[in-house]
C-alpha positions as CSV (number, residue, x, y, z in Angstrom):
1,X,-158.8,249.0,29.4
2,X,-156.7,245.7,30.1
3,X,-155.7,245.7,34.1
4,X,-154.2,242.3,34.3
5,X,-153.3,239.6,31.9
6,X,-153.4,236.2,33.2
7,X,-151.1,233.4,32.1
8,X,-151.2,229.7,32.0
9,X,-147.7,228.2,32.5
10,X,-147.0,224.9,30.2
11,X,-147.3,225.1,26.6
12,X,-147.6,228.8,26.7
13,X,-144.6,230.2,28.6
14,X,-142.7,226.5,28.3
15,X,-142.9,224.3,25.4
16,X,-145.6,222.1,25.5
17,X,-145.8,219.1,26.7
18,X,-147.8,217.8,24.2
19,X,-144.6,217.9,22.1
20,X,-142.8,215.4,24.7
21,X,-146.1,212.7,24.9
22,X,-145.8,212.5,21.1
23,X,-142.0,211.5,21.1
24,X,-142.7,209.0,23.6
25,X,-145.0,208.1,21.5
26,X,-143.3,207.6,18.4
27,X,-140.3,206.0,20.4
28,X,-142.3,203.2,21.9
29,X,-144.7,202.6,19.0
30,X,-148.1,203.7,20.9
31,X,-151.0,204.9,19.1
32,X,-150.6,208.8,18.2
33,X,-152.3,210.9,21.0
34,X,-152.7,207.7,23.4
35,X,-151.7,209.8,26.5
36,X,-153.6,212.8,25.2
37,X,-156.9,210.5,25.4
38,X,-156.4,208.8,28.0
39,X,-156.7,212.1,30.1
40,X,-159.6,213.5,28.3
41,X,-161.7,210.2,29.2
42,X,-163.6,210.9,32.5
43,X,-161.5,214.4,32.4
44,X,-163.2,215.2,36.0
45,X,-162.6,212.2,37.9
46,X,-159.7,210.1,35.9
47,X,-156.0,209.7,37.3
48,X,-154.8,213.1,35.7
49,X,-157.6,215.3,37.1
50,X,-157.2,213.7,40.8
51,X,-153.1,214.2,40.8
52,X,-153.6,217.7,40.1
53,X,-156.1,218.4,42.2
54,X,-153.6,216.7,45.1
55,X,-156.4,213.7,45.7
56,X,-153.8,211.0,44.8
57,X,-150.0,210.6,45.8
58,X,-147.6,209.8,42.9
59,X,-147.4,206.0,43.5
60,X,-150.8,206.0,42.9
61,X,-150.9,207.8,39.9
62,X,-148.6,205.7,38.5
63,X,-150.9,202.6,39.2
64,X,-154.0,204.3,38.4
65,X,-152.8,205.9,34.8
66,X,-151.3,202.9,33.9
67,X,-154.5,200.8,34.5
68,X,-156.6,203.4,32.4
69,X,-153.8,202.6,29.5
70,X,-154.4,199.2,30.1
71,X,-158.0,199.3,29.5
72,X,-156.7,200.4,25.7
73,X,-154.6,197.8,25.3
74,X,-151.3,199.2,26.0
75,X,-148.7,199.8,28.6
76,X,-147.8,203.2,30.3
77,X,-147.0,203.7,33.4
78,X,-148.0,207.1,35.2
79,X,-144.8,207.9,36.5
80,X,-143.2,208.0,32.7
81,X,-145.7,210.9,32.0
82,X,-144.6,213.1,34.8
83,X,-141.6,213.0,33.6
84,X,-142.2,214.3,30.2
85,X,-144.4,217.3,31.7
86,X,-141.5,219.8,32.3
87,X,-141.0,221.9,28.8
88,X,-138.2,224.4,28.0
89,X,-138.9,227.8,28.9
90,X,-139.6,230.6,25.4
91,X,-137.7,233.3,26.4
92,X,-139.7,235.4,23.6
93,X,-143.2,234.6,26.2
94,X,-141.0,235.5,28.8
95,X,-140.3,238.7,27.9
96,X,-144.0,239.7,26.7
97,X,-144.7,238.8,30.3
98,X,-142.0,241.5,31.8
99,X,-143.7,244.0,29.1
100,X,-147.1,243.6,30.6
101,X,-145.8,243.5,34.0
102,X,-144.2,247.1,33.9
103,X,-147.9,248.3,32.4
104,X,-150.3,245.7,34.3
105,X,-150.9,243.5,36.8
106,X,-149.8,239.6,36.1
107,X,-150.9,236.3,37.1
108,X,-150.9,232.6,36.4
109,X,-153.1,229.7,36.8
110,X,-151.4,226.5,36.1
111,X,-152.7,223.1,36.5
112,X,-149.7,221.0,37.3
113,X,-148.8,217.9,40.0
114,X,-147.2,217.8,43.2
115,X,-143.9,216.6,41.4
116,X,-140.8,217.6,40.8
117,X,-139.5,221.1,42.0
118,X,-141.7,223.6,42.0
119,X,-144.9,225.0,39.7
120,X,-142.9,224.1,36.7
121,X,-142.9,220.5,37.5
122,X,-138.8,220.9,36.9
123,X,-137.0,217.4,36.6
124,X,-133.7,218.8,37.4
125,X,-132.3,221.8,39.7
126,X,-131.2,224.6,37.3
127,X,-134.8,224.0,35.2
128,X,-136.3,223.7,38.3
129,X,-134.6,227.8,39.1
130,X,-134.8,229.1,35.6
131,X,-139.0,228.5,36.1
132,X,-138.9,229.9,40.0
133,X,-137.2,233.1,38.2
134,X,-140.1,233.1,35.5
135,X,-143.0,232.6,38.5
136,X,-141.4,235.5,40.5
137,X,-142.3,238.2,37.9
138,X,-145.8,237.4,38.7
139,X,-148.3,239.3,41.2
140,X,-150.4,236.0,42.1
141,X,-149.8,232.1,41.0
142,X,-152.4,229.4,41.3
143,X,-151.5,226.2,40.9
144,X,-154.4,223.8,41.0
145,X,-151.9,220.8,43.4
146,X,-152.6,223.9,46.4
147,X,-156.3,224.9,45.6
148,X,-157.4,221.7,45.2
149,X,-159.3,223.2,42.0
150,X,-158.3,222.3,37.8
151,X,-159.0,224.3,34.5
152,X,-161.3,224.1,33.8
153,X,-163.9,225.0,37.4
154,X,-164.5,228.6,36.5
155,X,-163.9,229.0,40.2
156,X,-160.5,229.3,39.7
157,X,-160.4,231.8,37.2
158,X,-162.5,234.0,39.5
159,X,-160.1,233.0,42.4
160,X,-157.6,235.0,39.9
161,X,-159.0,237.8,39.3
162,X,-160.3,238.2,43.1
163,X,-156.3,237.5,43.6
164,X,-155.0,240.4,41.5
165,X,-158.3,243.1,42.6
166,X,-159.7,242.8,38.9
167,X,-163.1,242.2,36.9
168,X,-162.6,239.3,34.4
169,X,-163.5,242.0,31.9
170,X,-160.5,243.8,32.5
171,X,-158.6,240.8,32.0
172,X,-156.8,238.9,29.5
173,X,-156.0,235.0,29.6
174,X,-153.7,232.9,27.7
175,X,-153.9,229.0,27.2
176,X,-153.1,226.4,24.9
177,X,-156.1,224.3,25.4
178,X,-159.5,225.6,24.1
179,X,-161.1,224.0,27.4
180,X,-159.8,225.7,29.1
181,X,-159.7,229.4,27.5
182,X,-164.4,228.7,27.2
183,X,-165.1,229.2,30.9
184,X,-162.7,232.6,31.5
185,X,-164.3,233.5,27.9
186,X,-167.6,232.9,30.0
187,X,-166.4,235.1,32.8
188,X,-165.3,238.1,30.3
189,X,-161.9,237.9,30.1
190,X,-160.6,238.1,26.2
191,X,-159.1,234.9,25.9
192,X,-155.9,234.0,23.1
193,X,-155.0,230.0,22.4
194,X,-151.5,229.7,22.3
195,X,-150.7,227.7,19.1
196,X,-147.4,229.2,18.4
197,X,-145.7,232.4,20.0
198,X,-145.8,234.1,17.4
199,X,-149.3,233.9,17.3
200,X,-149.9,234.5,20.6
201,X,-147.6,237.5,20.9
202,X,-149.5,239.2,17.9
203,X,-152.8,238.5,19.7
204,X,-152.0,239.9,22.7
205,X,-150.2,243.0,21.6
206,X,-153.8,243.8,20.0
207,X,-155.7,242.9,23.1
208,X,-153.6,245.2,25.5
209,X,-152.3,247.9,23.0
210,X,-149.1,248.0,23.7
211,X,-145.8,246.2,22.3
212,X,-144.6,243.5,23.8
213,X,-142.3,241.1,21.2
């Protein structure tokens, strides 16, 4: 019996960002996946994982990403990469998430900076209130620039479930990095990878029963 299902917030309820770091790609002529590597090396203590943990300010995660590029070879400063992280919300995720709200308890655990306006990361005022309408529907957000804690720490998948009053087993969690979907797999939640909506959406409708495209 599914009591809560547990979203992550880019790349699953927004477009993903990974879709913006490979037009800036393209457009300056950087190696494919540059940014994408760059955080994955020394994932725990590199200029990414401190700025979301809230143990750097943004001027200094511009400096300190845009030395880690340099070490490559190439140019990129940090603040150009906060800048892409805001996506478009999918209004198709959006309303599988009122679905499972009116039949279980919601929550979301995003990973995100303390930039722009709000979880979302918004760049601009009326992206910055369409995402605040999104995060209202749910019964508990994390975000990892107030806990101090990133996907993937299982502690703050636990913090979740402790949140909404449920057993990971009860519990279903959506993500679109594998990374980060292993340790709440771990825990006992049933985990889906966002890799398209569609997807997703068929996933989940078999892991709570219920329709909810």
């Amino acid at each position: 019996m599914v009591e809560a299902v547990i979203w992550d917030f880019g790349g699953v309820l927004t477009t993903s960002p990974f879709e913006a770091f490979a037009r800036y790609e393209r457009e300056r002529g950087l190696p494919k996946d540059l940014i994408r590597s760059i955080n994955a090396t020394n994932p725990d203590s590199n200029a990414w994982a401190l700025f979301e943990r809230s143990e750097c300010t943004l001027d200094e995660f511009d400096r300190l990403f845009a030395a880690e590029a340099e070490v490559l070879g190439h140019q990129v400063p940090g603040r150009d990469i906060i800048e892409l992280l805001s996506g478009d919300i999918r209004p198709e995720m959006v309303e599988a998430l009122k679905r499972c709200k009116a039949r279980a308890k919601v929550g979301c655990i995003t990973n995100n900076v303390s930039a722009g306006e709000g979880a979302g990361m918004a760049r601009s005022h009326d992206k910055a209130a369409a995402v605040q309408g999104v995060m209202s529907l749910f019964d508990h957000v994390i975000e990892s620039s107030k806990v101090g804690i990133r996907k993937p720490d299982p502690r703050i998948y636990e913090m979740a479930c402790e949140a909404l009053g449920v057993s990971a087993a009860a519990s279903v969690y959506l993500d679109d990095l594998g990374i980060n979907l292993k340790p709440a797999r771990a825990l006992g939640m049933t985990t889906i990878k966002v890799v398209t909506p569609e997807q997703a959406l068929k996933e989940l409708e078999a892991a709570v029963g219920f329709p909810v495209a």
